[in-house]
N, CA and C atoms as an extended XYZ file, in Angstrom:
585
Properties=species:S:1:pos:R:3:atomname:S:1:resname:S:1:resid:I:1 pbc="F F F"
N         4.594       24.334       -0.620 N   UNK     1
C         5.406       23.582       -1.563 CA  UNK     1
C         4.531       22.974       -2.662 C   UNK     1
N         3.314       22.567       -2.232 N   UNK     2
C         2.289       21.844       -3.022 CA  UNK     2
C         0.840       22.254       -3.124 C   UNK     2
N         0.071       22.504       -3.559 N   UNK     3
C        -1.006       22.768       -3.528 CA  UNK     3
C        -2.103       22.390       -4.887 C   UNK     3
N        -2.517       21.716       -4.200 N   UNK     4
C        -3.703       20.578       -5.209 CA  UNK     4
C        -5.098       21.091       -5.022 C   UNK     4
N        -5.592       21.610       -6.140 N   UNK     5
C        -7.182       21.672       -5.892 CA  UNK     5
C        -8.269       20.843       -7.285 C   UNK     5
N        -8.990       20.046       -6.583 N   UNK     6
C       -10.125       19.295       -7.220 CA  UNK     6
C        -8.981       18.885       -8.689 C   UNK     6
N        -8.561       18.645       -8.243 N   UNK     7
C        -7.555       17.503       -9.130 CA  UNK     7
C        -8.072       16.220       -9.664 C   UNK     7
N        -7.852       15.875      -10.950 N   UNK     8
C        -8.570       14.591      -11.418 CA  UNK     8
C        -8.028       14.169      -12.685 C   UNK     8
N        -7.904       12.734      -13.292 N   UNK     9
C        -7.237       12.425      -13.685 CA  UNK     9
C        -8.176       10.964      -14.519 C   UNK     9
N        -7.973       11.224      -15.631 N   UNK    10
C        -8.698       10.217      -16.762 CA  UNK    10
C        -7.746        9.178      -17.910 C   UNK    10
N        -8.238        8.364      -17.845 N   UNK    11
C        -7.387        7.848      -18.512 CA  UNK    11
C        -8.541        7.111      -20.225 C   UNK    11
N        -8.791        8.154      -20.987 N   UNK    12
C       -10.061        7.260      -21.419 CA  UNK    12
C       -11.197        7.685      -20.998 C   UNK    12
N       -11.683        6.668      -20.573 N   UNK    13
C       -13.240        6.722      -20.132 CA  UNK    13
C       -13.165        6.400      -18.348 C   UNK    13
N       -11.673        5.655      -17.945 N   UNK    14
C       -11.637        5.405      -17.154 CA  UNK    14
C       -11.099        6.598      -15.920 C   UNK    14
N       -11.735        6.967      -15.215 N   UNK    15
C       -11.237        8.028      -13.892 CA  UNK    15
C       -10.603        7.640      -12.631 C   UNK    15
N        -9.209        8.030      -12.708 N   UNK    16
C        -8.389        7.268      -11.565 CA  UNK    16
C        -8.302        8.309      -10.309 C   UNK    16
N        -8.499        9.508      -10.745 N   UNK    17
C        -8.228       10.752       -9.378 CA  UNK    17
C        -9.919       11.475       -9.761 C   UNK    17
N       -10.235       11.586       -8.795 N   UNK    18
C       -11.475       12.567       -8.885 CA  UNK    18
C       -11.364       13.558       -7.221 C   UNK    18
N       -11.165       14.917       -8.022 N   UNK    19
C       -11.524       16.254       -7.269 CA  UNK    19
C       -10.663       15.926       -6.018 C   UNK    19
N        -9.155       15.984       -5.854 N   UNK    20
C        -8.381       15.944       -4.639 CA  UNK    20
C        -7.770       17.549       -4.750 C   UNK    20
N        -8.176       17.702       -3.756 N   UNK    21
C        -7.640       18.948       -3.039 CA  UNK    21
C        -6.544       18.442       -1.639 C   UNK    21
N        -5.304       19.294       -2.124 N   UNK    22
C        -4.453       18.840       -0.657 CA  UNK    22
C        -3.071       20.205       -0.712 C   UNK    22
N        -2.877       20.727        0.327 N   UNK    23
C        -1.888       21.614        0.689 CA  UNK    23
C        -0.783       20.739        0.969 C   UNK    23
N         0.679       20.933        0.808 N   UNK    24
C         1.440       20.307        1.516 CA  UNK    24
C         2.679       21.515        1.671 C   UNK    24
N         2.704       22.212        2.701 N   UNK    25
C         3.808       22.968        3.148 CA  UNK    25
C         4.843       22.725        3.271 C   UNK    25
N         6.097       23.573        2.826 N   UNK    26
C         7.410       23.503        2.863 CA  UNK    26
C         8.179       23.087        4.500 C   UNK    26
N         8.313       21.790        4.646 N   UNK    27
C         9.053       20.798        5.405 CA  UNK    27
C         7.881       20.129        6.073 C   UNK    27
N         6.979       19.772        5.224 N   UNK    28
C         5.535       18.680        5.657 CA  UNK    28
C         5.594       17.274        5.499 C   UNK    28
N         5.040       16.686        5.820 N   UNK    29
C         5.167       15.155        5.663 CA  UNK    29
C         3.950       14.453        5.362 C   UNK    29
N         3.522       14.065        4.416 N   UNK    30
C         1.959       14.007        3.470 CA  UNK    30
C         2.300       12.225        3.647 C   UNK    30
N         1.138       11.502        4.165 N   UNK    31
C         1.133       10.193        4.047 CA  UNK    31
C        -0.132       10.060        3.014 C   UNK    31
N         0.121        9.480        2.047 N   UNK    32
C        -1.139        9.085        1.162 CA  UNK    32
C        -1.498        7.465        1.199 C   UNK    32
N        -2.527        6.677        1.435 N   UNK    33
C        -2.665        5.647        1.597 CA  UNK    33
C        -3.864        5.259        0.746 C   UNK    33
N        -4.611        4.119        0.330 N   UNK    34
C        -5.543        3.625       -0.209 CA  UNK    34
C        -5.309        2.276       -0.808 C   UNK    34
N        -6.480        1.758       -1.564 N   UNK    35
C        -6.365        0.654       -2.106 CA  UNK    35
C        -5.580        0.333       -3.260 C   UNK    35
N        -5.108       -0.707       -3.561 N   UNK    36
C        -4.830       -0.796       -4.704 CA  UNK    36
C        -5.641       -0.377       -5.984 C   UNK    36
N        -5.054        0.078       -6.925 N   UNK    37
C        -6.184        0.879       -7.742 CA  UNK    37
C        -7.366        2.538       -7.531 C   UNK    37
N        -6.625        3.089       -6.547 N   UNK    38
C        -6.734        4.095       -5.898 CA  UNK    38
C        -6.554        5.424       -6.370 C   UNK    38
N        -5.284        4.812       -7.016 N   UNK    39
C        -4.640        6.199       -7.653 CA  UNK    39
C        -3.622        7.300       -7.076 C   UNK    39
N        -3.431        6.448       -6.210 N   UNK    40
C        -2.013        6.861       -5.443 CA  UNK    40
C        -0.791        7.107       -5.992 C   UNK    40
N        -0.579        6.435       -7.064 N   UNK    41
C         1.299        6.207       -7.937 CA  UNK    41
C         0.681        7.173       -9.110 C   UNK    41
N        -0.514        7.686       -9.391 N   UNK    42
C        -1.169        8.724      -10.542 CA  UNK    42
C        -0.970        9.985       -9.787 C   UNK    42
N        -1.653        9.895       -8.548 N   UNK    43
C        -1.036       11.374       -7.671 CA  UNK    43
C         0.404       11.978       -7.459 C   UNK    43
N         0.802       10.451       -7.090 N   UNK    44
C         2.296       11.537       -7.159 CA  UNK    44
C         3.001       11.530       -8.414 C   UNK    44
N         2.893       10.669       -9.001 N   UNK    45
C         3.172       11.404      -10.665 CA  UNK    45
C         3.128       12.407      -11.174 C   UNK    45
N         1.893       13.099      -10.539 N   UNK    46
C         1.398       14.487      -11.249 CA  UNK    46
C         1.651       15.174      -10.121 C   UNK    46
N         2.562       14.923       -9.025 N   UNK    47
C         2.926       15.894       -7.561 CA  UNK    47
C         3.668       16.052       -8.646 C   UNK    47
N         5.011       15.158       -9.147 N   UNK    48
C         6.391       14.962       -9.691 CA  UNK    48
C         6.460       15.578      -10.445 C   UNK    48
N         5.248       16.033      -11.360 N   UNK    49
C         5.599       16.864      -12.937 CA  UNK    49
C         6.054       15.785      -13.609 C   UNK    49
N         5.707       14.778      -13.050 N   UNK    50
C         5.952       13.542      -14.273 CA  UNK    50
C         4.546       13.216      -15.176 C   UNK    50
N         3.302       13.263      -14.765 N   UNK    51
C         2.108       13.214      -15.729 CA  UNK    51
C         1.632       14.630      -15.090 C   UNK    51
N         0.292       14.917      -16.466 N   UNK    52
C        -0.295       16.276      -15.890 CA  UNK    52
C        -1.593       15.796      -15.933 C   UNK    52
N        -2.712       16.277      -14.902 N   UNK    53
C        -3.981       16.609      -14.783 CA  UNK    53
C        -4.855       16.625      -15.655 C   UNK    53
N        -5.972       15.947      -15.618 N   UNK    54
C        -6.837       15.904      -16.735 CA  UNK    54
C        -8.040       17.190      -16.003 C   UNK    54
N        -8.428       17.194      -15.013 N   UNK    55
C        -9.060       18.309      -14.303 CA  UNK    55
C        -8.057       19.050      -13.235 C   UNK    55
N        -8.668       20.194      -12.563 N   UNK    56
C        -8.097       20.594      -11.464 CA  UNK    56
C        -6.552       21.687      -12.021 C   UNK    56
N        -6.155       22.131      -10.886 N   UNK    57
C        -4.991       22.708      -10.852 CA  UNK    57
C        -3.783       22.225       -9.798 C   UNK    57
N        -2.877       22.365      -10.438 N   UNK    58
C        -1.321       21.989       -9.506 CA  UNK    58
C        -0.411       23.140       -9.250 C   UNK    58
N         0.167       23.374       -8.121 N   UNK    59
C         1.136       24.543       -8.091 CA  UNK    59
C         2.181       23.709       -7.241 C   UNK    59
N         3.640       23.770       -7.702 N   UNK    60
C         4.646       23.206       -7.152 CA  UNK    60
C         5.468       24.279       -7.254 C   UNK    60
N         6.123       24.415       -5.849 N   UNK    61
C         7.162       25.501       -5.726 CA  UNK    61
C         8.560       24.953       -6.305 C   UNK    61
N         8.390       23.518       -6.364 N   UNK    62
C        10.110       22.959       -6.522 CA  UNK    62
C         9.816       22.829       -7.974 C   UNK    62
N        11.771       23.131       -8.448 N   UNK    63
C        11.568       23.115      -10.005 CA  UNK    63
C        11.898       21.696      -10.387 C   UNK    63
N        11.771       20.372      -10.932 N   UNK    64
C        12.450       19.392      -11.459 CA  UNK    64
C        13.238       18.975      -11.061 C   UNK    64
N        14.365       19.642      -11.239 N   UNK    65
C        15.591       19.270      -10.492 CA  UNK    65
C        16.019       19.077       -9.171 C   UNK    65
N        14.649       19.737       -8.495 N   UNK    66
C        14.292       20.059       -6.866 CA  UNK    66
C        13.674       18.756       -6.285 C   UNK    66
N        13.022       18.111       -7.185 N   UNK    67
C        12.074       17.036       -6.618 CA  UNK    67
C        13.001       15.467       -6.897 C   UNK    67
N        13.415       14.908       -6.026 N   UNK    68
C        13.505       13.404       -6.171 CA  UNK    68
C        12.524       12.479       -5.892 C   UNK    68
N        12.371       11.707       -7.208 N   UNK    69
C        11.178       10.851       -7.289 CA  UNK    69
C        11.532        9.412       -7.243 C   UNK    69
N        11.297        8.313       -6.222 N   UNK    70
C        11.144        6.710       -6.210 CA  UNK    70
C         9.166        6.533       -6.586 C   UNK    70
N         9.735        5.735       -7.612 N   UNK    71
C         8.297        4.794       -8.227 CA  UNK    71
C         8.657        3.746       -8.183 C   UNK    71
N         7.719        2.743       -8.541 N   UNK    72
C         7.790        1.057       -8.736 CA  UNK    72
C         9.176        0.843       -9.744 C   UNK    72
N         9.467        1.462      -10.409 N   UNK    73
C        11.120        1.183      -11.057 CA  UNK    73
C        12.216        1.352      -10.595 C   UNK    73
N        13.257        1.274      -10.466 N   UNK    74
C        14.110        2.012       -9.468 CA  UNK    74
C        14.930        3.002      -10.447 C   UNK    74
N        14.504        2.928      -11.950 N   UNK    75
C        15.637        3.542      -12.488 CA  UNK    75
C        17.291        3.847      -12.329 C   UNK    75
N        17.446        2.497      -11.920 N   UNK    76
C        19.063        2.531      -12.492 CA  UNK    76
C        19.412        1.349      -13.351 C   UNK    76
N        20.777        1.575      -14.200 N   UNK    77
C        20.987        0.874      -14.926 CA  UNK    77
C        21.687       -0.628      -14.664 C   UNK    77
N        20.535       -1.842      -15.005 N   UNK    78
C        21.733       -3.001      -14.576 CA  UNK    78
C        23.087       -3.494      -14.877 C   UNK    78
N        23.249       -2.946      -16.303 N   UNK    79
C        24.326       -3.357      -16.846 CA  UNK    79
C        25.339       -2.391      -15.746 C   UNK    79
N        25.432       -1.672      -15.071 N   UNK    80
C        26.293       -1.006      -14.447 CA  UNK    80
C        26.763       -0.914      -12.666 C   UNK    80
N        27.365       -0.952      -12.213 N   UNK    81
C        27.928       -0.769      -10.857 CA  UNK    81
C        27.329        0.640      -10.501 C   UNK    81
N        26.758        0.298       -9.068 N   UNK    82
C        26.262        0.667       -8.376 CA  UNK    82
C        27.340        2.486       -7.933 C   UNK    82
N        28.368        2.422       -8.007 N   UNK    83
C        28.945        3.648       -8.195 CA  UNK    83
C        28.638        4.078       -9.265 C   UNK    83
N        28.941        3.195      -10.740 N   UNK    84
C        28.772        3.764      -11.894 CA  UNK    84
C        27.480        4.753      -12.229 C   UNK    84
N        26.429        4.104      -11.156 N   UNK    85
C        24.795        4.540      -11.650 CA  UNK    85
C        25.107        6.112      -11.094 C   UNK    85
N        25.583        6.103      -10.026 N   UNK    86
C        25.286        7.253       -9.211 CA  UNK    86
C        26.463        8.557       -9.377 C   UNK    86
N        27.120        7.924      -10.229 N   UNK    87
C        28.537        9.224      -10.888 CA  UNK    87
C        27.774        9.160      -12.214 C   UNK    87
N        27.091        8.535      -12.929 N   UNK    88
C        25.824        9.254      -13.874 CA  UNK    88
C        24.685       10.165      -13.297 C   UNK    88
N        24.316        9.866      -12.549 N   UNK    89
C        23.526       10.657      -12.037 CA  UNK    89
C        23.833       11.797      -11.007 C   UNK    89
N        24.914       12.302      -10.930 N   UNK    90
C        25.741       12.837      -10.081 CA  UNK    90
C        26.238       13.699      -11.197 C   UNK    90
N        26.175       13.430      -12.348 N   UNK    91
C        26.701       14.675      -13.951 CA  UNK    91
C        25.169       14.841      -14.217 C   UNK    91
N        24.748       14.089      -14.664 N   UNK    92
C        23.468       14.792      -15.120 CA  UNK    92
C        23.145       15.971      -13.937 C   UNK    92
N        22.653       15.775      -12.832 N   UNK    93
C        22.037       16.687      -11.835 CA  UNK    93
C        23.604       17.594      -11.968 C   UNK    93
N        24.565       17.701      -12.429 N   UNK    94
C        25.674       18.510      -12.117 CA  UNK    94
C        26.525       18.760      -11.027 C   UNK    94
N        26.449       17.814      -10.380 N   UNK    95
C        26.363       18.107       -8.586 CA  UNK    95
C        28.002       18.119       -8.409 C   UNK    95
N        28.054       19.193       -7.596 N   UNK    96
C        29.971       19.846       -6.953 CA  UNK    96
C        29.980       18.932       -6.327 C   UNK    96
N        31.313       18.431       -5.786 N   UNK    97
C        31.722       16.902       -5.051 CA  UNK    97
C        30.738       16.111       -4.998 C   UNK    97
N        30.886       15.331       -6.395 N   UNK    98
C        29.801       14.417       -6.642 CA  UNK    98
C        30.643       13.337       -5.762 C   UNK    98
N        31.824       12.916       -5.938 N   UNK    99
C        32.316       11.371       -4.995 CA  UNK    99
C        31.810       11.736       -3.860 C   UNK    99
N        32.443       12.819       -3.248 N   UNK   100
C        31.581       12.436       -1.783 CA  UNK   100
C        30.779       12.460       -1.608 C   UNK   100
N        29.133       13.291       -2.251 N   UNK   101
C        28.402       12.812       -2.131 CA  UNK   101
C        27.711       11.372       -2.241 C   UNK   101
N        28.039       10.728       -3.468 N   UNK   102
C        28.235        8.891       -3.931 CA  UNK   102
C        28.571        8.208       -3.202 C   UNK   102
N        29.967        8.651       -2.516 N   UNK   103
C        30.056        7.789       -1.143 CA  UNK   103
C        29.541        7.923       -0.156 C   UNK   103
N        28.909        9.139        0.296 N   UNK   104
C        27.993        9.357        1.664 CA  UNK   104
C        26.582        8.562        1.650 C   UNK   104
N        26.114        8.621        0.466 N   UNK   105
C        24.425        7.825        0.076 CA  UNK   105
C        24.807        6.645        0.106 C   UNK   105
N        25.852        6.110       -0.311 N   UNK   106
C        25.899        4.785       -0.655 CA  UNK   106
C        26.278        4.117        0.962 C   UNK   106
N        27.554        4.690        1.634 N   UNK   107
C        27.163        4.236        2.892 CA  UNK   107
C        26.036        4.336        3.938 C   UNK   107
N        25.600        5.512        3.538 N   UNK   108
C        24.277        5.263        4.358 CA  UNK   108
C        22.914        4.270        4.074 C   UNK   108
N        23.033        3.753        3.061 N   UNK   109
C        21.991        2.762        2.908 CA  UNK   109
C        22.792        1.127        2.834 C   UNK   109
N        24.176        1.417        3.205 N   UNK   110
C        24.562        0.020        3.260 CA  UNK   110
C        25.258       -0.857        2.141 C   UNK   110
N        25.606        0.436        1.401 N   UNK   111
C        25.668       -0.589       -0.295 CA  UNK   111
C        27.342       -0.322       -0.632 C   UNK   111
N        28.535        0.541        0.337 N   UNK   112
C        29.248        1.021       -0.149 CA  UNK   112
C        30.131       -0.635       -0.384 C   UNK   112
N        29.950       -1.142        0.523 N   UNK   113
C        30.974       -2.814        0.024 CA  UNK   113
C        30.977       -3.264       -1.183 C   UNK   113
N        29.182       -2.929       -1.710 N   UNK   114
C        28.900       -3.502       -2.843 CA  UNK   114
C        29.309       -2.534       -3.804 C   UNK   114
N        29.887       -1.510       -3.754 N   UNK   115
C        29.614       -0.528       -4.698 CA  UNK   115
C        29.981       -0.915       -6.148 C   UNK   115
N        31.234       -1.853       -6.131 N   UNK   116
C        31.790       -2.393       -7.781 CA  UNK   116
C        30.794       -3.609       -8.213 C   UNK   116
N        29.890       -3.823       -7.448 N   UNK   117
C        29.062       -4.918       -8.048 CA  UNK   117
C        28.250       -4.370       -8.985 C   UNK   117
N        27.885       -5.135      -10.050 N   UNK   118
C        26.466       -4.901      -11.297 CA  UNK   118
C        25.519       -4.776      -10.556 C   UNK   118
N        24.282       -3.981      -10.882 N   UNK   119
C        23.228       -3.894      -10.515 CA  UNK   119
C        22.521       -5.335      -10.508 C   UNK   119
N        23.027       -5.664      -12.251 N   UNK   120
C        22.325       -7.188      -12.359 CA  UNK   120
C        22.681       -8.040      -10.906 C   UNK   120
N        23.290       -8.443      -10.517 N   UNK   121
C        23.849       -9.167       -9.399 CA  UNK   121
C        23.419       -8.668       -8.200 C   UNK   121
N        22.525       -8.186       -7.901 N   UNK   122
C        21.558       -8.002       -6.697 CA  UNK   122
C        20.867       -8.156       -6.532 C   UNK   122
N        20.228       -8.059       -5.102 N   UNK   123
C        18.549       -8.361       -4.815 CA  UNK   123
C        17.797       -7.359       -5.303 C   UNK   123
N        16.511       -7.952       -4.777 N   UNK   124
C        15.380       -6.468       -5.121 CA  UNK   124
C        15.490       -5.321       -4.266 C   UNK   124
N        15.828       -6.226       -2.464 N   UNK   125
C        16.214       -4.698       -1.703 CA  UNK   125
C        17.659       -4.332       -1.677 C   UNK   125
N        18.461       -4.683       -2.012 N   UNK   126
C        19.591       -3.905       -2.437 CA  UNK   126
C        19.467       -2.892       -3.802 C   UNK   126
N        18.652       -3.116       -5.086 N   UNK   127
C        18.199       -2.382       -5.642 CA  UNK   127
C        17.823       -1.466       -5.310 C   UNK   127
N        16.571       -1.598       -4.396 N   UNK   128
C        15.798       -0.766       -3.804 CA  UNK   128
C        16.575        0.614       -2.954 C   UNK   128
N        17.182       -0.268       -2.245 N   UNK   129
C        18.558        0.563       -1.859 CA  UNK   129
C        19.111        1.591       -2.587 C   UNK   129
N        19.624        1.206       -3.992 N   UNK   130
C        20.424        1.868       -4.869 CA  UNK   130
C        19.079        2.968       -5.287 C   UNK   130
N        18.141        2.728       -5.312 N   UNK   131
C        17.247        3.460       -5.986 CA  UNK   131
C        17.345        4.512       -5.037 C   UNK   131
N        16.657        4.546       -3.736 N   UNK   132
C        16.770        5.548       -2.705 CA  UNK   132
C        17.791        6.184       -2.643 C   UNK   132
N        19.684        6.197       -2.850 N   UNK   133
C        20.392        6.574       -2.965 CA  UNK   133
C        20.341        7.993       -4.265 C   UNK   133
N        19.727        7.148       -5.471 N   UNK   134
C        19.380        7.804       -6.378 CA  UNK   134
C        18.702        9.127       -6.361 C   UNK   134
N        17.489        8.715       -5.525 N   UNK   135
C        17.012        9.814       -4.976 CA  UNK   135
C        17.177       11.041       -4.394 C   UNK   135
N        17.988       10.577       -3.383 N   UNK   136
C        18.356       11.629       -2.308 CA  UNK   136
C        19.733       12.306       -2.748 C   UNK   136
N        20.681       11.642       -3.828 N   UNK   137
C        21.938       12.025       -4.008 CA  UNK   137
C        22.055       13.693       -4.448 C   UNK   137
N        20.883       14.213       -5.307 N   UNK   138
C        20.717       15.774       -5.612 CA  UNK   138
C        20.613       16.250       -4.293 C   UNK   138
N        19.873       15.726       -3.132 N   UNK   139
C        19.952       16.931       -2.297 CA  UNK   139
C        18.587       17.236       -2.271 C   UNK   139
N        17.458       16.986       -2.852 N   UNK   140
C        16.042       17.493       -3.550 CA  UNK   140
C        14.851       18.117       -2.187 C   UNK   140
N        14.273       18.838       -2.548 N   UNK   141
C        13.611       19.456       -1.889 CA  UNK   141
C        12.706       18.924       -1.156 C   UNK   141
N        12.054       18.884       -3.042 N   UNK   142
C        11.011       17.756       -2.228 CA  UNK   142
C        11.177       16.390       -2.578 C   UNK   142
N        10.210       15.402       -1.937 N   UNK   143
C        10.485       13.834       -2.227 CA  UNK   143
C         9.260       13.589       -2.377 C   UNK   143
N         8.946       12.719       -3.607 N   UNK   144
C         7.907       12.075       -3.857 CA  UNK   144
C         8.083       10.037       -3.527 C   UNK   144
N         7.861        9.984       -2.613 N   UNK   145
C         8.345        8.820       -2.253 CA  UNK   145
C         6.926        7.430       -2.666 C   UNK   145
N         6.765        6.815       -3.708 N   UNK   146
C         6.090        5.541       -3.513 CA  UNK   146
C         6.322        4.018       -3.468 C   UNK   146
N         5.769        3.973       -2.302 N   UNK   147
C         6.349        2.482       -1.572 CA  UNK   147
C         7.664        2.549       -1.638 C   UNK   147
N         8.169        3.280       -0.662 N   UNK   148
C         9.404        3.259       -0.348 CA  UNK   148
C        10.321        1.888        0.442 C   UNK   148
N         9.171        1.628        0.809 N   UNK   149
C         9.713        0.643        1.909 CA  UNK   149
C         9.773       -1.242        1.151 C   UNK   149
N         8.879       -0.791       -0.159 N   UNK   150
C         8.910       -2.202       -1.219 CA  UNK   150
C         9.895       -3.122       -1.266 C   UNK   150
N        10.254       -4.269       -0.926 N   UNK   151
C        11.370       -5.269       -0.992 CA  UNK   151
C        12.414       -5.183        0.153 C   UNK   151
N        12.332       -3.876        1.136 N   UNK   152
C        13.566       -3.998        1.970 CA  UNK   152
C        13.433       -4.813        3.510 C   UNK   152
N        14.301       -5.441        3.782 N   UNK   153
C        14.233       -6.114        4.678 CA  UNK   153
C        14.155       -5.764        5.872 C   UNK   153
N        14.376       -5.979        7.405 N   UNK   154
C        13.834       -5.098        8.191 CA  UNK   154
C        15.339       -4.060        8.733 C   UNK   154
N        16.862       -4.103        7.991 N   UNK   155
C        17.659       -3.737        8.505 CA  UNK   155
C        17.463       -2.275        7.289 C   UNK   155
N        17.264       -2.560        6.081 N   UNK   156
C        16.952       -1.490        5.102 CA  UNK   156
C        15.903       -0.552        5.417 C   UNK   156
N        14.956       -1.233        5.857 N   UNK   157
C        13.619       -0.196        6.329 CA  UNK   157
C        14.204        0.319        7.379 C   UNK   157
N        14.802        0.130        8.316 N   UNK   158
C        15.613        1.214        9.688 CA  UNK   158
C        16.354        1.759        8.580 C   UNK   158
N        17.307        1.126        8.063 N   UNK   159
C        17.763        2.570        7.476 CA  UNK   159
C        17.006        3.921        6.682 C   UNK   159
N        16.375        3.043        6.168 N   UNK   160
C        15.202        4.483        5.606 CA  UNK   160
C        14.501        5.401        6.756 C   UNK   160
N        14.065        4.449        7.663 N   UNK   161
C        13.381        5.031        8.580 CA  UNK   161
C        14.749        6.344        9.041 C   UNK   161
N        15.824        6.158        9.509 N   UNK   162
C        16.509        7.194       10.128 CA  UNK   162
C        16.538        7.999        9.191 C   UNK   162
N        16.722        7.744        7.413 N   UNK   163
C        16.950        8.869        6.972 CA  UNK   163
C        15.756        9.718        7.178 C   UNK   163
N        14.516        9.278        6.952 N   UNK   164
C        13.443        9.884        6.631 CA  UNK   164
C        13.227       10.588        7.908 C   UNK   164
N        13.409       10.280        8.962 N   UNK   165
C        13.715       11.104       10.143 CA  UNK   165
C        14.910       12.322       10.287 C   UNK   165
N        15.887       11.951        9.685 N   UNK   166
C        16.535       13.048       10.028 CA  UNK   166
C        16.206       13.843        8.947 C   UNK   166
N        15.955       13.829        7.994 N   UNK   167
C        15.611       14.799        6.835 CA  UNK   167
C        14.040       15.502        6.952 C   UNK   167
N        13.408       14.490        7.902 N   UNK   168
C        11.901       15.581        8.510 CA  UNK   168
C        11.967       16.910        8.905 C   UNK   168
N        11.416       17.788        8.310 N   UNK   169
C        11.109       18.828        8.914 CA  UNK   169
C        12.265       19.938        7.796 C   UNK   169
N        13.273       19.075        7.542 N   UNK   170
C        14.687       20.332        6.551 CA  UNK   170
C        13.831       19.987        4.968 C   UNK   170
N        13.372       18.864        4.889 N   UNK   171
C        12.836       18.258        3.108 CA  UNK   171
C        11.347       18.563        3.403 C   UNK   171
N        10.524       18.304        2.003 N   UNK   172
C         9.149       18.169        1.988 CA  UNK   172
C         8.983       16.893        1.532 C   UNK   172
N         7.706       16.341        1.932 N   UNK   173
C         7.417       14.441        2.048 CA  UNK   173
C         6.021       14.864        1.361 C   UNK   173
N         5.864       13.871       -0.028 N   UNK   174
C         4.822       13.075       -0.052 CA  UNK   174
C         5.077       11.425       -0.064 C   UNK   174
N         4.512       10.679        0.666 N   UNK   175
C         4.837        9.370        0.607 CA  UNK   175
C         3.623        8.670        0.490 C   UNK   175
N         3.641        7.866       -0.330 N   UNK   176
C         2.225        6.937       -0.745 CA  UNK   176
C         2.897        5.160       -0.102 C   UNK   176
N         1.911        4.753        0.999 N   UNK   177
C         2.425        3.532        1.737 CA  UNK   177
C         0.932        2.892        2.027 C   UNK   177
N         1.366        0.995        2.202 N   UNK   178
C         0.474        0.459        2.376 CA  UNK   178
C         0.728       -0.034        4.560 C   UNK   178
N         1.639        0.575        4.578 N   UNK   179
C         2.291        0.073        5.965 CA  UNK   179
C         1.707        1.652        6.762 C   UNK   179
N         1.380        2.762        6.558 N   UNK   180
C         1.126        4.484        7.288 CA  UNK   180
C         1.375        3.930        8.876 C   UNK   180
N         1.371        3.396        9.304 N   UNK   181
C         1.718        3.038       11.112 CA  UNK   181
C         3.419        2.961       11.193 C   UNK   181
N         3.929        3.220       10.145 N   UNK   182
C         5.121        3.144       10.195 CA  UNK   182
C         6.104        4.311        9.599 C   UNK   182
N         4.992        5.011        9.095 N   UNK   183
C         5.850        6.628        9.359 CA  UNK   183
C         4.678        7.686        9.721 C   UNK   183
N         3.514        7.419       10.286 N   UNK   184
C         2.974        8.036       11.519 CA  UNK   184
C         3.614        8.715       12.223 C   UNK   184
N         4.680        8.316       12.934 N   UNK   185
C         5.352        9.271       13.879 CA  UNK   185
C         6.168       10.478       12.711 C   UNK   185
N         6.183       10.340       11.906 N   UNK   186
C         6.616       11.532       11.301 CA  UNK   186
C         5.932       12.527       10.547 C   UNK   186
N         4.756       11.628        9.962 N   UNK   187
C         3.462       12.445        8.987 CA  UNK   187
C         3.124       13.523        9.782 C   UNK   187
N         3.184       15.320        8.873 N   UNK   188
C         1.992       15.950        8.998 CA  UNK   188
C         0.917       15.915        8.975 C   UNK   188
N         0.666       15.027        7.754 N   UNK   189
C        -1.156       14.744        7.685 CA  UNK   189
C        -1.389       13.749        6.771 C   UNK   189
N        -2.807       13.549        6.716 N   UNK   190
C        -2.816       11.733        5.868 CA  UNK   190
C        -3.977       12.507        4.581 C   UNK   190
N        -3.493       11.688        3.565 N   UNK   191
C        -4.800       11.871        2.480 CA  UNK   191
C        -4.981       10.326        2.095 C   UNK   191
N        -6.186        9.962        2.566 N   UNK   192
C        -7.213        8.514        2.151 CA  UNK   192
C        -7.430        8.267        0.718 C   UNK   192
N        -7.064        7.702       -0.192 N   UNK   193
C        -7.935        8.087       -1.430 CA  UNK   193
C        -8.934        6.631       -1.459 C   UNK   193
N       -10.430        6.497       -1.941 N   UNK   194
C       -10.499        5.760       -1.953 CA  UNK   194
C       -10.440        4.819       -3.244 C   UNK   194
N       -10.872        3.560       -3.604 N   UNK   195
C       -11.132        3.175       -4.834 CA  UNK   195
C       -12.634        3.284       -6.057 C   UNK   195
């Protein structure tokens, strides 16, 4: 699904990725961990086809539309209800029975009560929530997941945790975490980066 060789990444004068090589096979589970300033949220950026490589080569089997990406933003809109975000994003991706899909994500992370509420009018892990919904609502191949688990409380993190379990092994995982003892039991393999 992925395949990274001596990969590296400049920003300037400044070098945030130097020479990562990493395979990640179709239904793998990639834990990436390191310090802050590591270059972890630069890696999967450039997993995502969201930035490109200043050295090295990338080969991704999934096209764009294949990959759902959570970063430090959640990308949805506040001015809008939490259905509203996800029947936008449910036309853009084009998706056949977009309601039921909207309603299946949204109950599974807990948010369908809230669904007519503004984004503005929530927490960070109910956001967070909506964001992951966001994610997964295409269906996507692969998942570029960073700090997934950011702001949710410990009833939100079980819920992630089951999804990310039942979708092991059918999806492909890169996940960048400062917690790795907590999806251990699911990781194929770990990449360290250091600072």
């Amino acid at each position: 699904m992925l395949t990274a060789r001596r990969l590296g990444k400049r920003y300037g004068e400044k070098r945030v990725l130097r020479r990562i090589d990493l395979v990640l096979p179709r239904g793998g589970f990639l834990v990436v961990t390191g310090p802050n300033g590591a270059g972890k949220t630069t890696l999967l950026r450039i997993c995502a086809g969201l930035a490109q490589p200043t050295e090295g080569t990338i080969e991704r089997e999934a096209t764009r539309a294949q990959v759902g990406y959570l970063g430090h933003d959640p990308l949805v809109y506040r001015e809008l209800t939490a259905l509203e975000n996800l029947e936008l994003y449910g036309r853009l991706y084009r998706l056949p029975e977009r309601r039921e899909r909207v309603g299946m994500v949204l109950e599974r992370f807990g948010l369908w009560e809230a669904r007519h509420e503004r984004v503005a009018s929530y927490s960070r892990g109910m956001t967070q929530r909506l964001a992951l919904c966001r994610v997964l609502l295409h269906d996507p191949e692969l998942l570029v997941l960073d700090e997934p688990y950011s702001a949710l409380d410990e009833a939100g993190a079980e819920l992630l945790d089951a999804q990310l379990a039942e979708l092991r092994g059918e999806r492909t995982f890169l996940l960048a975490t400062h917690d790795p003892a907590r999806v251990e039991p699911l990781a194929s393999a770990a990449l360290a980066l250091a600072s």
